[in-house]
C-alpha positions in Angstrom: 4.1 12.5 5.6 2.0 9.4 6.7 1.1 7.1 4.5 -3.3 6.8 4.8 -5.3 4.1 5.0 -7.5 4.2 1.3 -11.3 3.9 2.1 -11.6 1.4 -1.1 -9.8 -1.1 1.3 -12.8 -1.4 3.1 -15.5 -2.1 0.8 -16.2 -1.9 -3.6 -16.0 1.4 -4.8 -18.7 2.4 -7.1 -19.1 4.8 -9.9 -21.4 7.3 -7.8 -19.2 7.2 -4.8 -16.1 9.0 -7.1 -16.1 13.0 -5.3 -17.2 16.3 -6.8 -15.9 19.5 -5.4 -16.5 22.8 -5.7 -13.5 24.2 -6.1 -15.2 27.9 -7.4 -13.7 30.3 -4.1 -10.3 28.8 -5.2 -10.5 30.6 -8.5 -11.2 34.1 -6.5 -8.6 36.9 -6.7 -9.1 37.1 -2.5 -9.3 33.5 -1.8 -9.2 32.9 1.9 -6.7 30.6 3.5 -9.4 28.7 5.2 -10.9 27.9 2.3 -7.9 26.6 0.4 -7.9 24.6 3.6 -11.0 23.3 3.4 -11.1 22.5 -0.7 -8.0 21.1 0.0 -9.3 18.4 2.4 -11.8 17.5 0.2 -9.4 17.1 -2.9 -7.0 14.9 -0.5 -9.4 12.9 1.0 -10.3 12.0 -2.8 -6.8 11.6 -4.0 -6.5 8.9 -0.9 -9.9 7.4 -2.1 -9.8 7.3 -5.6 -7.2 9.4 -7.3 -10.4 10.6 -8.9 -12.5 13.3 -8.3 -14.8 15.8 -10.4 -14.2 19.8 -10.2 -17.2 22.0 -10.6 -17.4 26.1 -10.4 -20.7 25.7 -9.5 -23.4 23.7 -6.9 -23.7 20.0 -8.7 -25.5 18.3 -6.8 -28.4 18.4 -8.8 -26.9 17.2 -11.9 -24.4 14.3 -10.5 -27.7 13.2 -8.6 -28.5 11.9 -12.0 -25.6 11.9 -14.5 -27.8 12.2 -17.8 -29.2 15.6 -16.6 -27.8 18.8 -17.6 -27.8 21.7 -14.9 -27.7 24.9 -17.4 -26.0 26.9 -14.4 -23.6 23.9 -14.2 -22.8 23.4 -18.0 -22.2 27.8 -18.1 -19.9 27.9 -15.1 -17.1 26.1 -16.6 -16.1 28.5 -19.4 -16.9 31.3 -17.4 -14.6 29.9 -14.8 -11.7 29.2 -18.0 -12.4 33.2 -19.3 -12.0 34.4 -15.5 -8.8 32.3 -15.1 -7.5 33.3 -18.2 -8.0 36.6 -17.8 -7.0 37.7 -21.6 -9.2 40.6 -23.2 -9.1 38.3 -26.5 -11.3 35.7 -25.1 -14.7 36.5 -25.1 -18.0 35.2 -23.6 -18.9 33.9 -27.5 -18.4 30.5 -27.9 -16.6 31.8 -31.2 -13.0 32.6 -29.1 -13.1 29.2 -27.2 -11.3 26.3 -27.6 -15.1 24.2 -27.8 -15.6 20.4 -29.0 -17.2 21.4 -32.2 -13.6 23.2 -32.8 -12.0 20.1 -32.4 -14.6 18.6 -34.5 -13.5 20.3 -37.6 -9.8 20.0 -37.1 -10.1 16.4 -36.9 -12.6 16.2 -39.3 -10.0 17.7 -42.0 -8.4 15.4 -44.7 -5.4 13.0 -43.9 -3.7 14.9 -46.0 -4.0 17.6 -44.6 -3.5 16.7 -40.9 -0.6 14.7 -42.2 0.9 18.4 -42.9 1.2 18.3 -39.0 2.6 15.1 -38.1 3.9 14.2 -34.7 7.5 15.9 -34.5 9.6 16.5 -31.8 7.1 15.3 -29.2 4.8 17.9 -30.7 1.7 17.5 -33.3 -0.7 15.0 -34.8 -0.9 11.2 -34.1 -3.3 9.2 -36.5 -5.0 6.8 -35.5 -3.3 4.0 -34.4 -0.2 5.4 -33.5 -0.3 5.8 -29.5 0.3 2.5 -28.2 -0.4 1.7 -24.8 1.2 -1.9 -23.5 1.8 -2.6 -26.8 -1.5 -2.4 -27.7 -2.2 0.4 -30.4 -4.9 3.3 -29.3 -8.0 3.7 -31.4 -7.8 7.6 -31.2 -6.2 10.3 -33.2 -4.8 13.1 -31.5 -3.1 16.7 -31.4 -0.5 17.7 -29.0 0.6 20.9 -27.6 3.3 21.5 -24.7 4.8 24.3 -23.0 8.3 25.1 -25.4 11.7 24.2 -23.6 14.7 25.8 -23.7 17.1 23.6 -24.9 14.6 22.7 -27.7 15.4 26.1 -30.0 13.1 24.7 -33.4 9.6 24.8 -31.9 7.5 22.6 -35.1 4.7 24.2 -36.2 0.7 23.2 -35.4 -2.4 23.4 -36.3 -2.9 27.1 -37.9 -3.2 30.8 -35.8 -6.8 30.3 -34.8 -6.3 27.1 -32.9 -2.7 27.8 -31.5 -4.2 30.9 -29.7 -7.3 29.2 -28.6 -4.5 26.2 -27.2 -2.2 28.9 -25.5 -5.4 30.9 -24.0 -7.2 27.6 -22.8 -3.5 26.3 -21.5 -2.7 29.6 -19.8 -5.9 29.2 -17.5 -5.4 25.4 -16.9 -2.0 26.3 -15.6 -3.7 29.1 -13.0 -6.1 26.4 -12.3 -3.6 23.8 -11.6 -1.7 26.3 -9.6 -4.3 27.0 -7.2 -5.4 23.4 -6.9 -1.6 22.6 -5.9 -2.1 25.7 -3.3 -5.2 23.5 -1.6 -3.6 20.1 -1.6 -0.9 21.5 0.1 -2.9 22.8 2.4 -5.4 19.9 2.7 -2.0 18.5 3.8 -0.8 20.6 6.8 2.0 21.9 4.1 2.4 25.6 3.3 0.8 26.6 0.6 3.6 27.0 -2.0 5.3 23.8 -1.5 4.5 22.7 -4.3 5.9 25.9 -5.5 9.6 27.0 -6.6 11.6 24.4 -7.2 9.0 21.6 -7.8 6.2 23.1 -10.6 7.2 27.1 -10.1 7.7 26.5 -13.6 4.8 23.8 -14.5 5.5 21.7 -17.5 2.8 21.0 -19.5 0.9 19.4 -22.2 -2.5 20.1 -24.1 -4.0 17.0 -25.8 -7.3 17.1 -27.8 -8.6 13.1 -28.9 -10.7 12.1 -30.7 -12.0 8.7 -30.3 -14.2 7.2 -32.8 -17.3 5.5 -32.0 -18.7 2.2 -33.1 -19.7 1.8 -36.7 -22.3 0.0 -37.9 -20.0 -3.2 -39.0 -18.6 -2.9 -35.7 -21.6 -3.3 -34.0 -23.1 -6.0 -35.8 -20.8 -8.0 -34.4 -20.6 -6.5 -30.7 -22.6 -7.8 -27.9 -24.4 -5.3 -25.9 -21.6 -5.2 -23.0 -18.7 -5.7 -25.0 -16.4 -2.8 -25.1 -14.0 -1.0 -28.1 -11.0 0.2 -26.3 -10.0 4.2 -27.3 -7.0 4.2 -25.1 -5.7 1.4 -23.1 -5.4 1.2 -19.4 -2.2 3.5 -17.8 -1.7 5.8 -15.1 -0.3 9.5 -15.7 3.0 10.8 -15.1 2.9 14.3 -13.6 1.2 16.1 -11.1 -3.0 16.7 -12.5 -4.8 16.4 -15.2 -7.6 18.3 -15.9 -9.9 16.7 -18.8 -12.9 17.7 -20.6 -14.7 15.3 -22.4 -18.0 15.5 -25.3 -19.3 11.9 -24.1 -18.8 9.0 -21.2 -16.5 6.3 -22.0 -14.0 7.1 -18.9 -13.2 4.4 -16.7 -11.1 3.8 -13.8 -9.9 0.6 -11.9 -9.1 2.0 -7.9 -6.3 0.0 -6.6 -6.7 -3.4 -5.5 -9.8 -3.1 -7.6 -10.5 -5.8 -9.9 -14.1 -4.3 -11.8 -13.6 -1.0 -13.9 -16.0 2.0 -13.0 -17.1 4.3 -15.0 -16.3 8.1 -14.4 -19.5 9.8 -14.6 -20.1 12.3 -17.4 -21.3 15.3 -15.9 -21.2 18.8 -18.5 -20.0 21.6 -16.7 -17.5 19.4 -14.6 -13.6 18.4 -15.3 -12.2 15.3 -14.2 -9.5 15.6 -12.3 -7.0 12.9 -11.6 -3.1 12.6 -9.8 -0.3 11.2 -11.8 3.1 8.9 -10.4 4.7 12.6 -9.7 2.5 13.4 -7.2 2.0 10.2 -5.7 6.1 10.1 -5.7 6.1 13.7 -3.7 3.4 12.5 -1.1 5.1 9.3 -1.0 2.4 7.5 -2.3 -0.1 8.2 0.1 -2.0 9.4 -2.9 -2.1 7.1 -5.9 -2.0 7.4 -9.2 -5.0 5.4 -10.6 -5.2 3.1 -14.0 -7.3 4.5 -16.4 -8.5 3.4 -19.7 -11.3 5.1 -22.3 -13.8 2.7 -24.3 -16.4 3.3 -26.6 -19.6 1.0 -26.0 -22.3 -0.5 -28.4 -25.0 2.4 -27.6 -22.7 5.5 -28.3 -22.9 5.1 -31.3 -20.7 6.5 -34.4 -20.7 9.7 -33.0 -16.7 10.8 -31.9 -15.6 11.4 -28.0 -14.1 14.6 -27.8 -11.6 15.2 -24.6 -9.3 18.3 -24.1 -6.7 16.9 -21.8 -4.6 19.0 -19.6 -1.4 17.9 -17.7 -0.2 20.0 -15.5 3.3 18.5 -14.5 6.5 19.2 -12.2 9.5 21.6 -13.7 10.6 19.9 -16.8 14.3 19.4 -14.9 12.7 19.1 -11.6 14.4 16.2 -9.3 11.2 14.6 -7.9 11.3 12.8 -4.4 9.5 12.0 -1.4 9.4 15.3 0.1 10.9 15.8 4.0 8.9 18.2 5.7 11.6 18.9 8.5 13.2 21.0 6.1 11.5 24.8 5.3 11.1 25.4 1.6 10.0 22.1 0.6 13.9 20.9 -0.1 14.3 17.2 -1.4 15.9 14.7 -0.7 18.2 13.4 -2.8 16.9 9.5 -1.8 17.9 6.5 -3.6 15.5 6.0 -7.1 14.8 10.0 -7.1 14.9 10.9 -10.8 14.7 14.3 -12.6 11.3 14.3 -14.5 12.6 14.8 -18.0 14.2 11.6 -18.0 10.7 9.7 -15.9 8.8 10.9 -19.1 11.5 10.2 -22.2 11.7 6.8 -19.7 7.6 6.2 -20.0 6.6 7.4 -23.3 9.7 5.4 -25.3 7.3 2.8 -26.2 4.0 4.9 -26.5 3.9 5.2 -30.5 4.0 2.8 -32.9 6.5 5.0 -34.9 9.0 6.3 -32.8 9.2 9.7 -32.1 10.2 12.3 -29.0 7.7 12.2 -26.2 4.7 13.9 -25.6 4.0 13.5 -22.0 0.8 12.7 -20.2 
């Protein structure tokens, strides 16, 4: 595996230029192999670019043409798309039985006290605001974290209440489909087989569910903001597995493509996911994707009103060894290369420092 030439080399990437693809055949019980192919080129081709890209179930065109309009057809594909891949007869087409914004709304809208009931333990749970810190820096969000329970963890701590743990584990069982099959087209988009990324790399996908919420400006805040001045919600990092998948309420994503020095915005298009790589699979492609620094920010004219994101991380196998991988052997073997490290100790290596309490890690 050849390491690419990145297009934003040539000339200054702008926030418009960032892909969207239509990854909606992908999602299709009979899903050709020429068309995991031919997603898959486009998903590469924007993990060499940007490490960015948008994913729609539907034509968007119309609506990333201009990134305050809302395509209807756009904005209804994407929970049909998360009912199809979830496939659970307890997930209806009502907005009641899905895991929505305004859902995360109320849960974070709840007391201290009562959130505190729920408090970050054993890398699972809530973080207040404050807590996550990023380069040292604290994060101005709160958050509520959900991950896929390990083995050799036997007390699993318990979250949120029945309602929302069954809206997590239906919205996490079709992320992990999605991520699955968009694994299936990069491998494809590079000349791989299509399970490569299979088996003994994510046959058994670690992964995390994160809702945010990042508070806007306030009033008092304003006052004494200039018009491009920025509040930062979560400070610039890259992510540690393989995708993330996030859905967000409002703009305020921003990325910096390497050898970069201006932060673009991510547009906000409803309907869409963003989509981005993390160090693991820039690690397995040996870099010839890159995992791209990201940071969230909350400006002047967006008022008090929350951002709401539902992250998704779809990682490798929790004990997975992770290295460059050496396509003269079948069945995707790796090499056990000099700096190769088993994933659970990359991310209890990354996240030591994320909170401002210490506590076990929570990926991402």
């Amino acid at each position: 595996m050849t390491t690419q030439p990145h297009f934003f080399a040539r000339r200054e990437m702008r926030s418009q230029d960032i892909p969207v693809v239509n990854i909606a055949d992908l999602i299709e019980r009979d899903c050709t192999f020429a068309n995991y192919e031919r997603i898959g080129r486009e998903i590469c081709d924007a993990c060499r670019s940007f490490g960015f890209f948008l994913v729609s179930f539907a034509d968007a065109r119309a609506a990333t043409a201009d990134g305050s309009r809302e395509d209807r057809a756009l904005v209804e594909s994407l929970p049909r798309a998360l009912r199809a891949l979830a496939s659970t007869t307890d997930v209806s087409s009502t907005s009641n039985a899905e895991l929505t914004f305004a859902r995360c709304s109320s849960w974070f809208a709840r007391s201290s006290e009562d959130k505190a009931r729920y408090a970050l333990s054993r890398g699972q749970g809530y973080q207040k605001l404050r807590l996550n810190v990023t380069q040292g820096r604290p994060d101005e969000h709160e958050a509520l974290d959900f991950f896929r329970p390990i083995a050799s963890r036997t007390t699993q701590p318990e979250i949120g209440d029945d309602e929302l743990v069954r809206l997590v584990n239906a919205r996490a069982k079709a992320m992990c489909r999605l991520g699955k099959v968009t694994m299936r087209a990069v491998a494809c988009g590079l000349g791989l087989d299509i399970d490569a990324f299979e088996d003994d790399v994510a046959g058994c996908a670690f992964w995390i569910l994160r809702l945010i919420s990042s508070p806007g400006v306030s009033e008092d805040e304003a006052s004494r903001m200039a018009d491009d001045d920025v509040k930062l919600s979560c400070g610039a990092h890259s992510d540690y597995g393989l995708l993330t998948f996030l859905e967000a309420s409002a703009r305020g994503l921003q990325i910096k493509p390497s050898g970069g020095e201006a932060w673009i915005d991510v547009p906000h298009v409803p309907g869409t996911l963003v989509c981005n790589i993390g160090e693991m699979l820039s690690t397995l492609t040996n870099h010839e994707f890159r995992a791209t620094e990201h940071r969230v920010i909350r400006r002047k004219r967006d008022g008090a009103e929350p951002r709401i994101s539902i992250a998704f991380f779809y990682e490798t196998n929790y004990d997975t060894v992770i290295a460059p991988m050496d396509q003269r052997y079948p069945f995707h073997s790796l090499l056990a290369t000099p700096g190769a490290k088993v994933y659970a100790d990359f991310l209890e290596e990354k996240v030591s420092t994320n909170f401002a309490e210490p506590d076990a890690p929570r990926g991402g």
